[in-house]
C-alpha positions, 0 to 999 in steps of 0.5 A: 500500500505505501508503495503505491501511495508512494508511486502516486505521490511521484507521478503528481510531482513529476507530472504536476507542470503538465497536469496544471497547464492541461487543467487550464487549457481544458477550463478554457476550452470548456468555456468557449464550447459553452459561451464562445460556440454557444452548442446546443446542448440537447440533453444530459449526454451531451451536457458530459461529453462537451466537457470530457472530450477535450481532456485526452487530446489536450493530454496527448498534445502536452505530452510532447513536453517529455515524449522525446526527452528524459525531462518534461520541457517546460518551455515546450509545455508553454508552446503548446499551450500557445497553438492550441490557444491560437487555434482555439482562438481563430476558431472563435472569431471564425466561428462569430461571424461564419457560425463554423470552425476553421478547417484545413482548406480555408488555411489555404484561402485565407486571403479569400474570406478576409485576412486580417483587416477591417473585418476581423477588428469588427469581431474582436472584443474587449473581453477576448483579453480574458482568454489569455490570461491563463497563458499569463498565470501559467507562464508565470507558474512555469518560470518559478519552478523551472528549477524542477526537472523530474525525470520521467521513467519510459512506464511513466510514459507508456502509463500517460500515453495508454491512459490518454488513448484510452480516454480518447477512445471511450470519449469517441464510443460514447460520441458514436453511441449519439450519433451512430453517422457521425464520421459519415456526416463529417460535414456536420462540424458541430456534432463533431465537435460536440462529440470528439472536441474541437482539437481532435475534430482539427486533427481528424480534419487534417487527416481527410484533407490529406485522403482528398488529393487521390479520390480523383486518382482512384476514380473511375467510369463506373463510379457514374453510374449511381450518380446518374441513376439517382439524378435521372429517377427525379421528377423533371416536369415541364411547366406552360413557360417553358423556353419563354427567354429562348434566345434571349441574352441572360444577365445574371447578378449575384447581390452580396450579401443580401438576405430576403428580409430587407425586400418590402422592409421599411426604416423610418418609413423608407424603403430599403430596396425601393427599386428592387420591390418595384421591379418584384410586381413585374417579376417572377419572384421566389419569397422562400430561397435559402443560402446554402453556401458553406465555406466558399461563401460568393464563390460557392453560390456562383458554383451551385448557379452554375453546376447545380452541385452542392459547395464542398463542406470544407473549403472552396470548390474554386480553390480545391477543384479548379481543374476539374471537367464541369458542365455548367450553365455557361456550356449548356448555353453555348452547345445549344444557342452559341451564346458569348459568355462573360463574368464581371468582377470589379476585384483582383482575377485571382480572388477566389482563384476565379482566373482559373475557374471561370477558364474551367466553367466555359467562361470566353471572358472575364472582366476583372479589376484590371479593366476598371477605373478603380481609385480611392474615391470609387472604391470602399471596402472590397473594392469599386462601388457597384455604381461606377461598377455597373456603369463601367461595366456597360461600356464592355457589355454594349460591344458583346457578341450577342446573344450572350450571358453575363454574370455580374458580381457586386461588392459593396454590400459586403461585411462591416457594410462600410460607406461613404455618406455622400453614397447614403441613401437612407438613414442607418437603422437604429438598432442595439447593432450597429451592423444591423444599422449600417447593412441598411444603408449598403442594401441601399446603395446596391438597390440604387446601382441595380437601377442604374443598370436597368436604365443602362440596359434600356438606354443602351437599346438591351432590355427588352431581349435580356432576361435578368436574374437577381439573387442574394448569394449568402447571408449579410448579418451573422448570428452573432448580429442577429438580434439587431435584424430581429429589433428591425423586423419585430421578430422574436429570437428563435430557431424557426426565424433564425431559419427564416434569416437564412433566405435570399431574395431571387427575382427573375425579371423577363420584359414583358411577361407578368409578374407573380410571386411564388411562395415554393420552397427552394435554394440557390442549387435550384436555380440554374434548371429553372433558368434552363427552364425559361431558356428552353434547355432540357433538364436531361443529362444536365446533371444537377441536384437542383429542381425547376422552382416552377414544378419543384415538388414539395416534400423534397428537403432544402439541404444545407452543407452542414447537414440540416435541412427545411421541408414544408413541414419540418425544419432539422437543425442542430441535431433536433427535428422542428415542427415549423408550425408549432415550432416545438420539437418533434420526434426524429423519426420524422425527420430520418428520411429526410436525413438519408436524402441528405447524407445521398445526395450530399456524399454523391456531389462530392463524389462528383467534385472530388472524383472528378466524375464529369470527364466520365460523363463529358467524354461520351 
C-alpha cells in the first residue's frame, strides 16, 4: 500500500507542470464550447461529453513536453499551450461571424474570406483579453519552478500515453453511441465537435484533407453510374413557360450579401430596396430561397448557379477543384444557342482563384479589376462601388457578341457594410447593432446601382431581349448580429426565424411577361434548371441536384452543407427535428428520411467534385 501511495505521490510531482497547464487549457476550452460556440446542448449526454472530450487530446498534445526527452520541457509545455490557444482562438472569431470552425482548406484561402483587416477588428472584443490570461498565470507558474526537472521513467510514459488513448477512445464510443453517422456526416462540424472536441475534430480534419488529393486518382467510369441513376429517377416536369427567354441574352447578378428580409422592409418609413420591390410586381419572384453556401461563401453560390452541385463542406470548390471537367450553365448555353459568355468582377482575377475557374466553367471572358477605373474615391471596402461598377461595366457589355450571358458580381454590400455618406441613401437603422444599422444603408446603395443598370440596359437599346436574374448569394448579418435584424423586423429570437434569416431574395425579371410571386420552397442549387427552364434547355443529362422552382415538388428537403435541412413541414437543425408550425420539437423519426436524402445526395456531389466524375460523363 505505501508503495503505491508512494508511486502516486511521484507521478503528481513529476507530472504536476503538465497536469496544471492541461487543467487550464481544458477550463478554457470548456468555456468557449459553452459561451464562445454557444452548442446546443440537447440533453444530459451531451451536457458530459462537451466537457470530457477535450481532456485526452489536450493530454496527448502536452505530452510532447517529455515524449522525446528524459525531462518534461517546460518551455515546450508553454508552446503548446500557445497553438492550441491560437487555434482555439481563430476558431472563435471564425466561428462569430461564419457560425463554423476553421478547417484545413480555408488555411489555404485565407486571403479569400478576409485576412486580417477591417473585418476581423469588427469581431474582436474587449473581453477576448480574458482568454489569455491563463497563458499569463501559467507562464508565470512555469518560470518559478523551472528549477524542477523530474525525470520521467519510459512506464511513466507508456502509463500517460495508454491512459490518454484510452480516454480518447471511450470519449469517441460514447460520441458514436449519439450519433451512430457521425464520421459519415463529417460535414456536420458541430456534432463533431460536440462529440470528439474541437482539437481532435482539427486533427481528424487534417487527416481527410490529406485522403482528398487521390479520390480523383482512384476514380473511375463506373463510379457514374449511381450518380446518374439517382439524378435521372427525379421528377423533371415541364411547366406552360417553358423556353419563354429562348434566345434571349441572360444577365445574371449575384447581390452580396443580401438576405430576403430587407425586400418590402421599411426604416423610418423608407424603403430599403425601393427599386428592387418595384421591379418584384413585374417579376417572377421566389419569397422562400435559402443560402446554402458553406465555406466558399460568393464563390460557392456562383458554383451551385452554375453546376447545380452542392459547395464542398470544407473549403472552396474554386480553390480545391479548379481543374476539374464541369458542365455548367455557361456550356449548356453555348452547345445549344452559341451564346458569348462573360463574368464581371470589379476585384483582383485571382480572388477566389476565379482566373482559373471561370477558364474551367466555359467562361470566353472575364472582366476583372484590371479593366476598371478603380481609385480611392470609387472604391470602399472590397473594392469599386457597384455604381461606377455597373456603369463601367456597360461600356464592355454594349460591344458583346450577342446573344450572350453575363454574370455580374457586386461588392459593396459586403461585411462591416462600410460607406461613404455622400453614397447614403437612407438613414442607418437604429438598432442595439450597429451592423444591423449600417447593412441598411449598403442594401441601399446596391438597390440604387441595380437601377442604374436597368436604365443602362434600356438606354443602351438591351432590355427588352435580356432576361435578368437577381439573387442574394449568402447571408449579410451573422448570428452573432442577429438580434439587431430581429429589433428591425419585430421578430422574436428563435430557431424557426433564425431559419427564416437564412433566405435570399431571387427575382427573375423577363420584359414583358407578368409578374407573380411564388411562395415554393427552394435554394440557390435550384436555380440554374429553372433558368434552363425559361431558356428552353432540357433538364436531361444536365446533371444537377437542383429542381425547376416552377414544378419543384414539395416534400423534397432544402439541404444545407452542414447537414440540416427545411421541408414544408419540418425544419432539422442542430441535431433536433422542428415542427415549423408549432415550432416545438418533434420526434426524429420524422425527420430520418429526410436525413438519408441528405447524407445521398450530399456524399454523391462530392463524389462528383472530388472524383472528378464529369470527364466520365463529358467524354461520351
Amino acid at each position: 500500500m505505501g508503495d503505491r501511495w508512494n508511486s502516486i505521490k511521484e507521478w503528481k510531482f513529476t507530472f504536476k507542470p503538465v497536469f496544471i497547464s492541461g487543467f487550464a487549457l481544458w477550463v478554457k476550452t470548456v468555456i468557449v464550447l459553452f459561451v464562445g460556440f454557444s452548442l446546443h446542448i440537447d440533453n444530459v449526454h451531451d451536457a458530459l461529453l462537451v466537457p470530457i472530450n477535450p481532456i485526452a487530446s489536450i493530454l496527448l498534445i502536452l505530452g510532447v513536453s517529455f515524449y522525446f526527452t528524459k525531462k518534461i520541457n517546460r518551455f515546450t509545455i508553454f508552446v503548446v499551450m500557445i497553438l492550441a490557444s491560437g487555434i482555439l482562438y481563430g476558431d472563435l472569431l471564425y466561428y462569430r461571424f461564419y457560425s463554423d470552425y476553421v478547417t484545413v482548406p480555408i488555411l489555404f484561402q485565407f486571403k479569400n474570406v478576409g485576412g486580417i483587416g477591417p473585418s476581423t477588428f469588427e469581431l474582436i472584443s474587449g473581453w477576448d483579453l480574458l482568454f489569455f490570461l491563463d497563458l499569463i498565470v501559467v507562464g508565470v507558474y512555469l518560470w518559478k519552478t523551472r528549477a524542477v526537472n523530474m525525470d520521467v521513467k519510459k512506464k511513466q510514459k507508456a502509463a500517460y500515453v495508454i491512459g490518454s488513448c484510452l480516454i480518447l477512445i471511450v470519449t469517441i464510443g460514447i460520441g458514436l453511441l449519439k450519433s451512430p453517422y457521425m464520421f459519415a456526416e463529417a460535414y456536420d462540424r458541430e456534432q463533431m465537435v460536440k462529440a470528439i472536441g474541437p482539437y481532435n475534430y482539427h486533427l481528424y480534419d487534417i487527416g481527410i484533407a490529406a485522403g482528398k488529393p487521390f479520390s480523383r486518382t482512384l476514380a473511375t467510369k463506373a463510379d457514374t453510374k449511381e450518380t446518374i441513376r439517382y439524378i435521372d429517377s427525379n421528377d423533371n416536369e415541364e411547366s406552360d413557360l417553358f423556353g419563354i427567354a429562348k434566345g434571349k441574352n441572360l444577365v445574371l447578378v449575384s447581390m452580396e450579401s443580401t438576405q430576403n428580409f430587407v425586400i418590402g422592409q421599411k426604416v423610418n418609413g423608407e424603403e430599403i430596396t425601393p427599386f428592387l420591390n418595384s421591379l418584384i410586381k413585374d417579376s417572377f419572384y421566389f419569397s422562400q430561397i435559402y443560402d446554402q453556401t458553406a465555406q466558399g461563401k460568393t464563390s460557392d453560390s456562383e458554383f451551385m448557379v452554375d453546376n447545380g452541385l452542392y459547395p464542398l463542406a470544407s473549403g472552396s470548390t474554386f480553390v480545391q477543384r479548379p481543374d476539374n471537367t464541369y458542365r455548367a450553365l455557361s456550356h449548356l448555353l453555348d452547345e445549344q444557342e452559341d451564346y458569348y459568355t462573360a463574368v464581371f468582377h470589379g476585384n483582383d482575377k485571382t480572388f477566389w482563384n476565379r482566373d482559373k475557374m471561370y477558364e474551367s466553367l466555359g467562361y470566353d471572358r472575364f472582366f476583372s479589376k484590371e479593366e476598371y477605373e478603380v481609385t480611392d474615391d470609387n472604391s470602399v471596402n472590397y473594392g469599386i462601388k457597384d455604381i461606377p461598377f455597373f456603369q463601367q461595366s456597360m461600356d464592355y457589355v454594349h460591344d458583346l457578341p450577342q446573344p450572350f450571358y453575363a454574370r455580374f458580381l457586386m461588392l459593396t454590400n459586403h461585411f462591416p457594410f462600410l460607406l461613404d455618406k455622400e453614397d447614403q441613401f437612407i438613414e442607418e437603422a437604429d438598432t442595439s447593432e450597429g451592423v444591423v444599422n449600417r447593412y441598411v444603408t449598403t442594401v441601399r446603395y446596391e438597390d440604387e446601382a441595380i437601377k442604374k443598370l436597368i436604365e443602362d440596359f434600356k438606354e443602351k437599346g438591351l432590355y427588352d431581349d435580356t432576361v435578368f436574374v437577381f439573387y442574394g448569394d449568402h447571408y449579410g448579418i451573422s448570428e452573432k448580429y442577429e438580434t439587431g435584424a430581429f429589433e428591425l423586423l419585430g421578430m422574436e429570437d428563435s430557431v424557426i426565424n433564425h431559419m427564416k434569416l437564412q433566405q435570399v431574395p431571387l427575382i427573375i425579371h423577363v420584359p414583358g411577361e407578368e409578374g407573380r410571386t411564388i411562395d415554393t420552397l427552394g435554394g440557390e442549387i435550384d436555380i440554374r434548371p429553372t433558368i434552363l427552364h425559361l431558356m428552353g434547355i432540357e433538364s436531361q443529362s444536365n446533371l444537377s441536384f437542383g429542381h425547376n422552382l416552377f414544378t419543384r415538388v414539395e416534400n423534397h428537403p432544402v439541404i444545407f452543407r452542414n447537414g440540416d435541412f427545411i421541408t414544408e413541414k419540418f425544419l432539422y437543425k442542430n441535431s433536433v427535428c422542428y415542427n415549423r408550425e408549432s415550432e416545438e420539437s418533434e420526434d426524429m423519426g420524422k425527420c430520418d428520411p429526410y436525413k438519408e436524402i441528405v447524407r445521398k445526395e450530399l456524399g454523391l456531389s462530392d463524389d462528383i467534385i472530388y472524383g472528378d466524375l464529369l470527364r466520365f460523363i463529358k467524354s461520351e
